[in-house]
N, C-alpha and C positions, 0 to 999 in steps of 0.2 A: 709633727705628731697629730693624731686625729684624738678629736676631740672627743671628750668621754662625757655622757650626758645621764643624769640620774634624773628619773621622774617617778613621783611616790605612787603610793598603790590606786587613786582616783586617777593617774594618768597624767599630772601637773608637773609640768619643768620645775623640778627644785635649784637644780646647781650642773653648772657647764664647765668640764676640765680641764688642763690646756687652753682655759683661755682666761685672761688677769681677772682675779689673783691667783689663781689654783695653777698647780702643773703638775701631772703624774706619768707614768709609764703604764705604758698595756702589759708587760710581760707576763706578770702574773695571770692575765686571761687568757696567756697564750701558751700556759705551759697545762699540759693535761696528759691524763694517765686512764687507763682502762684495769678493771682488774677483770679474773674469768674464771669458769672452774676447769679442773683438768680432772679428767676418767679414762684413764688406761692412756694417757697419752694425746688425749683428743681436747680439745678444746669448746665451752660453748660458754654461753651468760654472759657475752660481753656485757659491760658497767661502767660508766664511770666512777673514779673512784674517789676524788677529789672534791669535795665540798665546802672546803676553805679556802681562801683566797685572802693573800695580804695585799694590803690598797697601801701603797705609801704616798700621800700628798701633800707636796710646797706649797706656804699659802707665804707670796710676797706681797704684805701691804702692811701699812700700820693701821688701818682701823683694824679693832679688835671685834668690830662689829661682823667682818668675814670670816674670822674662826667660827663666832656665834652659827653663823648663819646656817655653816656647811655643816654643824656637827646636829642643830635642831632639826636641818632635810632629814637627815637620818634616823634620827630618832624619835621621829613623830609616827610613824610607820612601825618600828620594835615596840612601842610603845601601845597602835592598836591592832595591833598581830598581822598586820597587811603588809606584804611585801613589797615592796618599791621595783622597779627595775635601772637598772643600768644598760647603756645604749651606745654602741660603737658602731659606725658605717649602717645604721639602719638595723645593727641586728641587736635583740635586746636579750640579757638575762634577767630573772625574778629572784629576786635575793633580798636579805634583810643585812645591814650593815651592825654587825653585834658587839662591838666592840670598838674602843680607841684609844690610839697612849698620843700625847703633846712630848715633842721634843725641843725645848727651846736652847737658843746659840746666844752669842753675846750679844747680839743685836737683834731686839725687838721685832723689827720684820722679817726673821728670819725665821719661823717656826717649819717644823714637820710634820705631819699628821700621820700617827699610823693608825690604820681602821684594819678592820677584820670582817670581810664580808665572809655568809653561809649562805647555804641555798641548798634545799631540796632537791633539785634538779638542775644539776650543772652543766646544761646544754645554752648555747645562744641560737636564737629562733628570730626569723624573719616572715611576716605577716602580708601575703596579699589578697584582696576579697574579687570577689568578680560576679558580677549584678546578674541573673537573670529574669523576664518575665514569663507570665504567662504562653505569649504570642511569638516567644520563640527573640526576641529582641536581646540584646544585653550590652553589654560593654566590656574591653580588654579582653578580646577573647577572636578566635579564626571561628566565623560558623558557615556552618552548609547546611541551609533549614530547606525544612520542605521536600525531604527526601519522600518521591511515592514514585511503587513499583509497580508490578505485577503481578508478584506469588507472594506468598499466606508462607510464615515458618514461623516455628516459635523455639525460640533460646535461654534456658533457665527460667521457663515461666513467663518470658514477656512475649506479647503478639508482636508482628510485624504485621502491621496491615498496608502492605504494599498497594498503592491505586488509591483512588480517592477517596478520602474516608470524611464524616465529622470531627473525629479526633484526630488534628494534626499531631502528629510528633516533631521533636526537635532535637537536631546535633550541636554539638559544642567540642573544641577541643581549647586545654589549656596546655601550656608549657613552662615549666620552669627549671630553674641554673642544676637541682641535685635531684634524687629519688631517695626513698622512703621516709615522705615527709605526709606528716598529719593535714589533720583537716577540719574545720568547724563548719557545718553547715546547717542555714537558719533557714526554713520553712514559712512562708507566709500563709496566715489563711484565710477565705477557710476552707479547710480541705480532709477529705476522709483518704486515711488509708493511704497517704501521699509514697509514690516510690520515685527514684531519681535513680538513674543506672548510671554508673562511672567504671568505664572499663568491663560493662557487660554485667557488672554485679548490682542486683538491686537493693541500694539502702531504702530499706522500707521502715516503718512505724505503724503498726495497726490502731493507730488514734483517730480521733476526731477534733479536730479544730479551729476555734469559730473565726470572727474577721479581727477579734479583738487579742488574738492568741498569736503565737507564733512556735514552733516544735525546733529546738536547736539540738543538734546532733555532734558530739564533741570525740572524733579519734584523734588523741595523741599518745605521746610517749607516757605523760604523763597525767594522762586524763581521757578514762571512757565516759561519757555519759550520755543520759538522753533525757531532755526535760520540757517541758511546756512551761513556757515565759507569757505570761499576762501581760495587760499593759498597768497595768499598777506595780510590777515589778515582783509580783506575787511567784513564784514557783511551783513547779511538781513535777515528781520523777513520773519519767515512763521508759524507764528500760526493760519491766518485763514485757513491754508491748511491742519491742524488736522483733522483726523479722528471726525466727530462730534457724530458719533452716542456712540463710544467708548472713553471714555476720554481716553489721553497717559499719563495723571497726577493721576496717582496711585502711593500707597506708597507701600513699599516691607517687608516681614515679615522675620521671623529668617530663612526661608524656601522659595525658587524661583524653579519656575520651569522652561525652558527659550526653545522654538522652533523655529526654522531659518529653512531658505533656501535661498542656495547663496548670503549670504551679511555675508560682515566683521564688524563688528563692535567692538564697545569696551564698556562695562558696567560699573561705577561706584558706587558703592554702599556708600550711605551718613549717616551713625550711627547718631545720634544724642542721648545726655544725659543731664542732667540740671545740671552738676558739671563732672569733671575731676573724671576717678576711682582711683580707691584708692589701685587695684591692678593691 
């Protein structure tokens, strides 16, 4: 059995499953259902539609101190409105454990646990970043920097400046296991008017950002945004300052292709799947 791992909403290992004392089954995160609408026969608005999920876990030990343990993980998190996640094979879901019934047997070490996990969003999502700098450098990633040509063209607005220029540009391709997957991307600065092309499309922000700032840019399933992150931890929206002609809320396929000049950023890529793999 692969090991089921809950870590609360600051990100801390609360409690490991399948491994002494706890034991549970995945099924339940493996069973899922789509609902949709139908018009004339057609079909569209796929959804999940399941937002509940029964957790049944063995807890075999006689300190009573491991019942404690596992039901306070849970309930420290319901309790300040922050969701914890649950973690199989690397993929995590965000959910709040809302409930739980104690089954006890005739023997003391033998209890049950039945919890009731919810969640807003009952997709499992796997997280990878990939570094770039200014100078065209990065990590985890195929690059072929330093493309210069010959000829002058321009594509949705970006120059090519083919042949030597001051402003190098820079390629990048990423790859990963599925397509139409999110993405989180964090801007360093500082930087005006920063755009980053992915697939030919410019995510841009018409801000301005100093060295102390940083512009994160959030497409997922379940979260557009765009905000300016201080370093005191301060916030501000800047989503009327998107790019309007170009959304920056695209999804990403198995396949990226990713051009800069002079900005660092960092890219997150958001997998999403409707059950935990099984390899």
């Amino acid at each position: 059995m692969d090991k089921i791992y809950y870590y609360n909403s600051k990100g801390v290992l609360k409690a490991t499953i399948n491994e002494y004392p706890y034991y549970a089954s995945e099924s339940p995160f493996r069973t899922w259902q789509y609902e949709y609408d139908e018009v004339f026969g057609s079909y569209s608005n796929f959804r999940r539609s399941n937002r509940e999920f029964p957790f049944l876990v063995v807890v075999i030990s006689d300190n009573l101190a491991d019942r404690d343990n596992l039901c306070h993980a849970f309930e420290e998190d319901v309790l300040s409105g922050e969701a914890g996640y649950l973690v199989i094979r690397g993929w995590k879901m965000k959910c709040f454990v809302k409930a739980g019934e104690h089954l006890f047997f005739n023997r003391q070490r033998d209890d049950e646990m039945r919890f009731t996990i919810v969640t807003d969003n009952p997709v499992w999502t796997k997280e990878k970043t990939y570094s770039f700098n200014s100078s065209g450098g990065g990590s985890q990633f195929d690059e072929d920097l330093d493309r210069d040509y010959s000829y002058t063209d321009s594509r949705l607005g970006r120059p090519y400046n083919y042949g030597y220029s001051v402003a190098e540009s820079y390629y990048a391709s990423i790859d990963v296991d599925s397509d139409h997957n999110g993405f989180r991307l964090l801007i360093y600065g500082a930087q005006t008017d920063p755009v980053i092309y992915i697939n030919d499309i410019p995510i841009q922000v018409n801000v301005e950002i100093t060295d102390a700032e940083r512009l994160q840019i959030v497409s997922n399933e379940s979260e557009r945004t765009i905000k300016i992150l201080s370093e005191s931890g301060a916030e501000r929206d800047a989503f009327i300052y998107r790019d309007k002609e170009h959304s920056p809320f695209i999804t990403l396929g198995s396949h990226s292709d990713l051009s800069y000049s002079g900005i660092r950023f960092d890219l997150t890529v958001i997998e999403r799947r409707s059950d935990p793999p099984w390899i």
